[in-house]
DOLOVO-687929 format. One line per 5 residues: number of its first residue (from 1); for each residue z, x, y of N, C-alpha, C, O. Coordinates in steps of 0.05 Angstrom, whole numbers, plus 5000, padded with zeros to 4 digits. Atoms other than C-alpha are relative to their C-alpha. Layout:
NUM> Z/X/Y/Z/X/Y/Z/X/Y/Z/X/Y  ...
//
This chain:
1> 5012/4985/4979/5754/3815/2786/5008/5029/4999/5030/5039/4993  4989/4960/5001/5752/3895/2790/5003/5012/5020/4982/5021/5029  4992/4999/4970/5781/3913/2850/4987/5036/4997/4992/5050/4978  5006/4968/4995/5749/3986/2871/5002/5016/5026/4990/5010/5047  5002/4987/4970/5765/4035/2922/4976/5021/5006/4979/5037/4988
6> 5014/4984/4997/5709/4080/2944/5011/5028/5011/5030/5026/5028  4993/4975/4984/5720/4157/2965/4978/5017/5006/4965/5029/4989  5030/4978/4991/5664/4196/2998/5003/5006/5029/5004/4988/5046  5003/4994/4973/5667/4239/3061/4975/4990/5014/4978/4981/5037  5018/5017/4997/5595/4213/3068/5007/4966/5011/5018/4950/4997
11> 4992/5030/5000/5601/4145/3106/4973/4986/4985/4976/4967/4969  5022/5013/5007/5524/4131/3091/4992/4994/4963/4977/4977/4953  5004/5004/5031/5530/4142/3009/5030/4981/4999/5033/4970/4977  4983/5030/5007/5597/4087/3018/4991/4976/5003/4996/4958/4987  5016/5015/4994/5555/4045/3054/4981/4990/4975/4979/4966/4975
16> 5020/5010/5017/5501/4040/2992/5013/4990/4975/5007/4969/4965  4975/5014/5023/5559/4034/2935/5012/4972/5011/5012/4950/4999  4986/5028/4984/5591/3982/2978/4974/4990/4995/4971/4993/4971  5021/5021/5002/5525/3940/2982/4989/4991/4966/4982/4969/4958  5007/5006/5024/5510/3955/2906/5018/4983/4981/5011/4968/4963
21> 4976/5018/5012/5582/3927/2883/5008/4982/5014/5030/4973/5008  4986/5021/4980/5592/3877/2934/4982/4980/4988/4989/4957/4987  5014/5019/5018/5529/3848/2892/5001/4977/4985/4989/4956/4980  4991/5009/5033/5569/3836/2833/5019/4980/5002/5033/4985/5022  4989/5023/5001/5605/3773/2823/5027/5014/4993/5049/5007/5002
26> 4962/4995/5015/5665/3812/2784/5006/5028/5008/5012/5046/4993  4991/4981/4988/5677/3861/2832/4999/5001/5024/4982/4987/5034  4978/5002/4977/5714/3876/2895/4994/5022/5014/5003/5039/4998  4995/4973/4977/5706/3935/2948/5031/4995/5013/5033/4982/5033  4977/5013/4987/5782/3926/2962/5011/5026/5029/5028/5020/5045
31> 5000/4991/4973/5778/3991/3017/4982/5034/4991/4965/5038/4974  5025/4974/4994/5745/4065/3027/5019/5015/5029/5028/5006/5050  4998/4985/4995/5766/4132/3044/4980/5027/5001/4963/5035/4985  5019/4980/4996/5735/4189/3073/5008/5033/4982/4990/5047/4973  4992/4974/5017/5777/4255/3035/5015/4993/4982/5016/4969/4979
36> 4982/5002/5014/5826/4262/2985/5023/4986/5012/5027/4962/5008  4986/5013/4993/5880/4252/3022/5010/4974/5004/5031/4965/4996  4985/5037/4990/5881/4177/3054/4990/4998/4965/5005/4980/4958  5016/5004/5022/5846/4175/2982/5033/4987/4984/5043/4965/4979  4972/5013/5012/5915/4177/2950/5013/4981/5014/5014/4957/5006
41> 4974/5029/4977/5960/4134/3001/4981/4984/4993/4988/4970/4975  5008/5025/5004/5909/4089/2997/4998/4973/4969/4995/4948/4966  5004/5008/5024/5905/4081/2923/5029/4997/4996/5035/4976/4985  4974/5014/5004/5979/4079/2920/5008/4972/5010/5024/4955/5004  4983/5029/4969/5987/4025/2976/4979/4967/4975/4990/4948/4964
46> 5005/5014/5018/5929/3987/2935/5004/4990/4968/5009/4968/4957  4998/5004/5028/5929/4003/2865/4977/4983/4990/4981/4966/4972  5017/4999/5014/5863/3989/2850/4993/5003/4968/5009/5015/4954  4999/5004/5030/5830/3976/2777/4989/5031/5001/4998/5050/4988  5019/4971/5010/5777/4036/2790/5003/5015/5032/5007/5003/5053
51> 5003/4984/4981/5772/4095/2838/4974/5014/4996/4971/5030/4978  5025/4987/5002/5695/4112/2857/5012/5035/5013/5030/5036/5029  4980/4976/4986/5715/4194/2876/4972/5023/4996/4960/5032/4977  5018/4978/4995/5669/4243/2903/5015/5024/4995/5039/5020/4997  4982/4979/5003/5694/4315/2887/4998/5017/5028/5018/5028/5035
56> 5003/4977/4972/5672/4356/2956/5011/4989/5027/4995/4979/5043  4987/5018/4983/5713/4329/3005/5023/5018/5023/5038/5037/5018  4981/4980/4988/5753/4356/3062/5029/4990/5000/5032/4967/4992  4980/5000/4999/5828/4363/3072/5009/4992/4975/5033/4990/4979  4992/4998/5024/5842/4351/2999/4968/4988/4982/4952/4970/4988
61> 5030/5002/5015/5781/4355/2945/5005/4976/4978/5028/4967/4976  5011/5027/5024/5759/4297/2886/5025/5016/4984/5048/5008/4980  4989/4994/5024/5787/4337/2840/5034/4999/4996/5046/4990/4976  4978/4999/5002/5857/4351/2861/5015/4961/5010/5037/4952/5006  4997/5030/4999/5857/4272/2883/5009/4993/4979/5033/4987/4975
66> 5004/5016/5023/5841/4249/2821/5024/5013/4980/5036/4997/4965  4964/5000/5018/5907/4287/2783/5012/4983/5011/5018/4962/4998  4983/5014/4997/5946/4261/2830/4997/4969/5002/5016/4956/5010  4984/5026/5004/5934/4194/2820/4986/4992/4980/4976/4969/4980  4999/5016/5033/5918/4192/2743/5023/5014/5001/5024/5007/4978
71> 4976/5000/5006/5990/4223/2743/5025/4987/4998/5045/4988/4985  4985/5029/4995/6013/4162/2775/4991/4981/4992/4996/4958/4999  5004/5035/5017/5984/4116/2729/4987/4986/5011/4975/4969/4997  5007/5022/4982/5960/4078/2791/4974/4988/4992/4969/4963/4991  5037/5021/5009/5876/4069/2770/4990/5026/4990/4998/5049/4990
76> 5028/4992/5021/5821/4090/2731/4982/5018/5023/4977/5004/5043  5016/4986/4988/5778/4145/2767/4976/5012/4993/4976/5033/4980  5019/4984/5009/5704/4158/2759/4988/5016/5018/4991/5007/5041  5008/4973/4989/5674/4218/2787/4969/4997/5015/4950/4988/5002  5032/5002/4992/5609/4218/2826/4994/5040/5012/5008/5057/5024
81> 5017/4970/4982/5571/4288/2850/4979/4999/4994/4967/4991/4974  5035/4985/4990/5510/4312/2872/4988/5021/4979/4965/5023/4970  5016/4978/5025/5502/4367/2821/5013/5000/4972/5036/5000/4966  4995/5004/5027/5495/4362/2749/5014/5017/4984/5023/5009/4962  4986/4972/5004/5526/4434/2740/5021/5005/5009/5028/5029/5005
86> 4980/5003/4980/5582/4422/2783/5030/5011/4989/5046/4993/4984  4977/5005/5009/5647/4460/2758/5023/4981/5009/5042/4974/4995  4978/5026/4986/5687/4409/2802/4995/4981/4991/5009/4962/4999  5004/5030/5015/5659/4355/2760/5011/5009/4978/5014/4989/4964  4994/4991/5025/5687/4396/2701/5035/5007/4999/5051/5010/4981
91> 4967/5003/4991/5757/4402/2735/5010/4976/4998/5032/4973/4988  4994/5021/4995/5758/4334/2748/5008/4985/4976/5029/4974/4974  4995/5003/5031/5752/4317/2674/5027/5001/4993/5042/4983/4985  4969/4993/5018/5811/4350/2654/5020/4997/5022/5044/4997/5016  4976/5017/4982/5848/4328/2716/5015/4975/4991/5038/4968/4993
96> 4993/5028/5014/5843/4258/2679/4976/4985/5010/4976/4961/5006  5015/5024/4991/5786/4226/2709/4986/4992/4975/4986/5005/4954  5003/5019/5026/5755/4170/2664/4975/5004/4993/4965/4995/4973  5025/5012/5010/5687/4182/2670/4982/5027/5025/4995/5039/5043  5012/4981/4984/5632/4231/2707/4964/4988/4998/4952/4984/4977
101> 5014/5011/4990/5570/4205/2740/4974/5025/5023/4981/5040/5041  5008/4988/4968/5514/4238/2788/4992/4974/5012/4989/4950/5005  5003/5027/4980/5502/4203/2847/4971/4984/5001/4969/4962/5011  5029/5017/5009/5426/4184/2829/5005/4985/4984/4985/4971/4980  5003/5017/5019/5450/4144/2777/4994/4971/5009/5007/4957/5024
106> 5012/5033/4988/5409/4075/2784/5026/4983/4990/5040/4983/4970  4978/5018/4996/5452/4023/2807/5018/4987/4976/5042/4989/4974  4992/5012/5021/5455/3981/2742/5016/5016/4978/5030/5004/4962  4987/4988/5012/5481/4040/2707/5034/5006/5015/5055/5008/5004  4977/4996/4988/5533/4051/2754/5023/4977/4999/5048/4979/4997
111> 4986/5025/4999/5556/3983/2756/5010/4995/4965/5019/4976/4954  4994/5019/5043/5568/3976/2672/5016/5031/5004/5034/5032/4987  4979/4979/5004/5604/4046/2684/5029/4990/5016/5054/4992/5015  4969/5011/4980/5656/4020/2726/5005/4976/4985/5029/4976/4982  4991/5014/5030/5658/3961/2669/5017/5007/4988/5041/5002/4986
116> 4988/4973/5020/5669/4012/2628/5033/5004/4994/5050/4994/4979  4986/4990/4989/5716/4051/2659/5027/4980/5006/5050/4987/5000  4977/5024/4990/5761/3983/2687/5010/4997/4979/5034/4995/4979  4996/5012/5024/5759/3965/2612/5021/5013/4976/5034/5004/4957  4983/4984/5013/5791/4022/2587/4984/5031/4983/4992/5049/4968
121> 5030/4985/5014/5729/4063/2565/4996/5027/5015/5000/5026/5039  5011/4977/4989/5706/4136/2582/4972/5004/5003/4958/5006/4983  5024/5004/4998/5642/4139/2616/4985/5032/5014/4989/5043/5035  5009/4974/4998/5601/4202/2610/4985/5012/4984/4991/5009/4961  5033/5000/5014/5530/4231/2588/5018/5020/4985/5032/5036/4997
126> 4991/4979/5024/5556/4271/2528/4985/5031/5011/4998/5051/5017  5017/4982/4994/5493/4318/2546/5018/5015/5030/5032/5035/5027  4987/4999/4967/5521/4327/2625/5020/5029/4982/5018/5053/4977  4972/4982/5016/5591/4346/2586/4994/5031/4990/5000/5052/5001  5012/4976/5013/5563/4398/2542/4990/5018/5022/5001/5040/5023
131> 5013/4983/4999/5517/4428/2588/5025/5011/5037/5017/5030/5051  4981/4989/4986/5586/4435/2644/5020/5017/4985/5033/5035/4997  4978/4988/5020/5629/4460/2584/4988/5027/5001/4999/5049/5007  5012/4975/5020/5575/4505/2555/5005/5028/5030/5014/5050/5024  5004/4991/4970/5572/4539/2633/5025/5012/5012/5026/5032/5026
136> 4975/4996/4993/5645/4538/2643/5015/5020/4980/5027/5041/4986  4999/4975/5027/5658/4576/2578/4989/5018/5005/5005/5033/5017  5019/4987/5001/5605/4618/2581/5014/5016/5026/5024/5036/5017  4993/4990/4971/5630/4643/2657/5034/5009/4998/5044/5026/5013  4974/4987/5010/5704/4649/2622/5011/5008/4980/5034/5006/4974
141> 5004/4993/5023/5685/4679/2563/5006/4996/4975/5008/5014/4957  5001/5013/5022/5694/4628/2512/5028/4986/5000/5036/4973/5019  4980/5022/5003/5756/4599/2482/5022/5000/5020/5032/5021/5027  4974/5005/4972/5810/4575/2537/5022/4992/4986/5041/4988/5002  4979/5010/5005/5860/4551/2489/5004/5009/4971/4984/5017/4958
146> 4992/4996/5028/5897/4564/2424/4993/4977/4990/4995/4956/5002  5011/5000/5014/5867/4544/2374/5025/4974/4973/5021/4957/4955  4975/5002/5031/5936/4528/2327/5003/4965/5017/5014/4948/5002  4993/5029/4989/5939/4458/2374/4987/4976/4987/4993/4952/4990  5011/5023/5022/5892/4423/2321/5010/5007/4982/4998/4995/4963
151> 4991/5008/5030/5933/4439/2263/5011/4978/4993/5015/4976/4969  4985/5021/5012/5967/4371/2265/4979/4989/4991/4984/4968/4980  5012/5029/5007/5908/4338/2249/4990/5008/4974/4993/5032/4968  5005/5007/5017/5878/4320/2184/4971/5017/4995/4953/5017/5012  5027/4995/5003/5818/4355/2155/4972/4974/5008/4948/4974/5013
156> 5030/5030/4998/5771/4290/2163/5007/4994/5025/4989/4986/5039  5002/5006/4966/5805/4279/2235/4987/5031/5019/4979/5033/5042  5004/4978/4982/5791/4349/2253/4958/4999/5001/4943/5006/5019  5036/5000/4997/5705/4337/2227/4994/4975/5024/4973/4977/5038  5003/5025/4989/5709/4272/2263/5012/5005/5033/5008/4985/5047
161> 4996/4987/4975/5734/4306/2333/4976/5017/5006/4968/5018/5029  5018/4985/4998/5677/4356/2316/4972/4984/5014/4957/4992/5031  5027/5020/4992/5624/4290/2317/5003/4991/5030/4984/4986/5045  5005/5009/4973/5655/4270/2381/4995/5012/5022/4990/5001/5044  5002/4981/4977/5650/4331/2420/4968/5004/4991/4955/5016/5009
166> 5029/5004/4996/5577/4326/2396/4984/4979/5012/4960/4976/5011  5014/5026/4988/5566/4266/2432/4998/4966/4978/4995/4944/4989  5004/5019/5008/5563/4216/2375/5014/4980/5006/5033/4986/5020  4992/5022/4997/5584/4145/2378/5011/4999/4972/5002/5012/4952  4995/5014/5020/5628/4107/2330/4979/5002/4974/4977/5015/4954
171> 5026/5010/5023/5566/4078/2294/4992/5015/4987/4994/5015/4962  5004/4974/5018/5541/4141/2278/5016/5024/4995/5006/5046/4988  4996/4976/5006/5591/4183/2270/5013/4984/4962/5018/4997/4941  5004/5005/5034/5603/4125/2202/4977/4995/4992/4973/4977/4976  5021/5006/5016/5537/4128/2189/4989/5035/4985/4977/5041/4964
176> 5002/4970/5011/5536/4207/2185/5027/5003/4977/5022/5010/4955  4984/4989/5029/5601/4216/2139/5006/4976/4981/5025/4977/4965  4995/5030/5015/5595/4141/2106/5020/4993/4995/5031/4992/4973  4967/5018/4987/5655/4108/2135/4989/4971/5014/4965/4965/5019  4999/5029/4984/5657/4041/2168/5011/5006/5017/5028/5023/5017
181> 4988/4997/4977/5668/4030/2236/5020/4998/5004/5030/5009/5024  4966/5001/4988/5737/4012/2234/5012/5015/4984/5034/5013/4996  5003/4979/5015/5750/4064/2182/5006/5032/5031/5027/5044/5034  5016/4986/4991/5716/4115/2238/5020/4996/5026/5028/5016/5036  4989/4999/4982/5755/4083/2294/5034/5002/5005/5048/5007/5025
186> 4982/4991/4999/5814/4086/2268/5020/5030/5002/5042/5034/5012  4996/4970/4991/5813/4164/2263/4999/5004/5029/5018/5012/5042  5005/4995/4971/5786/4168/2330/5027/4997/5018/5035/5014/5034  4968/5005/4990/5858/4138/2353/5011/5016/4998/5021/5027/5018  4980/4986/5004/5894/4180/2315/5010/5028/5009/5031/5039/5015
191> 5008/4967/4985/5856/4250/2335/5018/4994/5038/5036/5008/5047  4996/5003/4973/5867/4221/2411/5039/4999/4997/5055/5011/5012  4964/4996/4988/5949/4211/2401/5006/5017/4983/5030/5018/4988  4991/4970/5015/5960/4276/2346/5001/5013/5031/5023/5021/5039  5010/4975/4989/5926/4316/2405/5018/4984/5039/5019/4992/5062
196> 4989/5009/4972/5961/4280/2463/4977/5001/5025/4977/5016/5044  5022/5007/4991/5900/4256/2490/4987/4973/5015/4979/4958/4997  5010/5027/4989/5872/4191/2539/4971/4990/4986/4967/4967/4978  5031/5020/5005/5795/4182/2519/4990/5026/4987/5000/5048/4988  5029/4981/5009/5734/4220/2486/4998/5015/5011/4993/5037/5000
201> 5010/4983/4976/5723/4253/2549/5017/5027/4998/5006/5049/5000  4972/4986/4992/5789/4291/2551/5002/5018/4963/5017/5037/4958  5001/4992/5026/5773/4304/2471/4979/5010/5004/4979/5023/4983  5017/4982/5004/5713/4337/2480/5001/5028/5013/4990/5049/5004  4996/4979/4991/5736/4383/2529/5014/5016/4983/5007/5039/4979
206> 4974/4985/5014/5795/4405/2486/4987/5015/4973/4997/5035/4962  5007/4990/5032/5741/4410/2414/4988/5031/5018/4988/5054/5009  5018/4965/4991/5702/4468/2470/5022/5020/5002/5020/5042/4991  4978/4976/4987/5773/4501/2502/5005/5008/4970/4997/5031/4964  4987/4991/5028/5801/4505/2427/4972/5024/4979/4980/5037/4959
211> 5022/4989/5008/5728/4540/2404/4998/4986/4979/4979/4996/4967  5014/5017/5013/5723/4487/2355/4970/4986/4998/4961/4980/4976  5030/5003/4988/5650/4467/2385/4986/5017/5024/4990/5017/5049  5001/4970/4974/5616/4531/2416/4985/4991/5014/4979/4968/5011  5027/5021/4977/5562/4516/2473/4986/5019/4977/4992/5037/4962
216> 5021/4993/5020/5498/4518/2439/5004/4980/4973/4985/4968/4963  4993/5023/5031/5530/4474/2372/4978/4975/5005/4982/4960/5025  5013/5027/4999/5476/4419/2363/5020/4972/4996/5010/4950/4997
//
């Protein structure tokens, strides 16, 4: 069972999540907060698998939530907002959250993201990513980070960071440099603990901050 807490100052958009996961046989509404704040105590007191987490919120925002409790290890946090451009969905990211969502997303997608997400998985439209990065860059005039932080890795781990901050999957990123999947996923590991890294998500931000992948890169 995947125990989930909801967070939304909105009671009427907890209300429709609650009805859509209360559906599901292997999942739990185990309680629901209105801001950040009870957001944390509550997620400590539970410890939930997943945290649903709006970012616009009063008395403490999504975003600064969601550090503090992927710092505590306590659960998995995916992101919901209203706008697809949202730098607070692009904070949230690199806070640690697992996954980034808008709130139109039809039900069935939402529900295999919090799968996802419970499972250990990073859930997030590659496209979305890019077009928050390209925006966020672009507004802080390009690279945010040194650059010298990918020298530990391997020439073939460093192309193979490049495929994932383009969005590809496993499958094709050995079907583009003709590797095998476990080949393909084994790098993928290694880029993620060289770079002191959680998921894909958290690696694609870092191929934009480092100017390794500029906005605009197909």
């Amino acid at each position: 069972m995947i125990r989930v807490v909801l967070v939304d100052d909105q009671e009427l958009m907890r209300v429709g999540f609650r009805m859509v996961l209360g559906a599901q046989e292997d999942m739990e509404v185990v309680g629901e907060a209105g801001n950040g704040k009870d957001a944390v105590e509550l997620v400590e007191r539970l410890r939930p698998d997943v945290v649903l987490m709006d970012v616009r919120m009063p008395v403490l925002d999504g975003v600064e939530a969601t550090k503090l409790i992927t710092e505590r290890g306590a659960s998995k946090v995916l992101v919901m907002t209203t706008f697809d451009l949202d730098e607070y969905a692009l904070s949230a990211l690199r806070s640690g959250a697992s996954g980034f969502l808008l709130k139109d997303t039809p039900p069935d997608h939402l529900v295999s993201a919090l799968r996802s997400v419970a499972s250990g998985d990073a859930v997030v439209s590659p496209s979305v990513t890019r077009r928050l990065l390209d925006r966020f860059l672009g507004s802080a005039g390009g690279q945010l980070r040194d650059a010298a932080v990918l020298d530990v890795l391997t020439d073939r781990e460093r192309e193979v960071l490049v495929l994932i901050a383009q969005g590809l999957s496993n499958t094709e990123i050995a079907r583009k440099l003709f590797l095998s999947e476990a080949t393909v996923k084994t790098h993928v590991g290694r880029v993620l603990s060289k770079l002191d890294l959680r998921d894909r998500v958290q690696a694609v931000v870092l191929a934009y901050e480092t100017g390794l992948v500029r906005p605009g890169d197909a």
